[in-house]
C-alpha positions in Angstrom: -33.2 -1.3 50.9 -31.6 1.4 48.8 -31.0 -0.8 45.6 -31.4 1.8 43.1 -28.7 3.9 44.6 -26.3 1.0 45.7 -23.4 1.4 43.7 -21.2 -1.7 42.8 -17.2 -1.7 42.8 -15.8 -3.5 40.1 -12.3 -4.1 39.8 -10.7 -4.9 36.6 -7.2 -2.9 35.3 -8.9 0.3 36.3 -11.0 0.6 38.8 -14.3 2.1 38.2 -18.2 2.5 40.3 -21.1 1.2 38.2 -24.9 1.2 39.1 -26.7 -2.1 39.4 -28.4 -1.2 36.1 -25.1 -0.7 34.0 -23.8 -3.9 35.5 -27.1 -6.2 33.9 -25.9 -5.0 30.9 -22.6 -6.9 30.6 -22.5 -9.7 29.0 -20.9 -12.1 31.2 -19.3 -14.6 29.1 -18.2 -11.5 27.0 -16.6 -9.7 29.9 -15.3 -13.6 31.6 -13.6 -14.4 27.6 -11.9 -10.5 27.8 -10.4 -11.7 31.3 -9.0 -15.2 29.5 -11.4 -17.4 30.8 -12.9 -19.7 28.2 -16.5 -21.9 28.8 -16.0 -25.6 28.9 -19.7 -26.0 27.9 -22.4 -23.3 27.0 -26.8 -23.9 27.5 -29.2 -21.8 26.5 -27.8 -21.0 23.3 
C-alpha cells in the first residue's frame, strides 16, 4: 500500500491535490460550515 504517497483529489471552487497528511488537518466542521452546511447537533465538545 503506497499511503504516504497516495495523493487525494479534492474538489471545491478550485481544484487542487493534497496529501493524506494535509487533509487530517482540516477541520471538518470548519471546512462543511465554509460550504453552508450547518450541524444540527455537535458531541465531543
Amino acid at each position: 500500500m503506497r499511503a504516504k504517497k497516495e495523493i487525494i483529489k479534492v474538489l471545491t471552487k478550485n481544484d487542487f491535490l493534497m496529501n493524506i497528511e494535509t487533509a487530517k488537518q482540516i477541520n471538518l466542521a470548519d471546512y462543511l460550515h465554509s460550504l453552508g452546511y450547518s450541524p444540527v447537533k455537535q458531541q465531543g465538545i
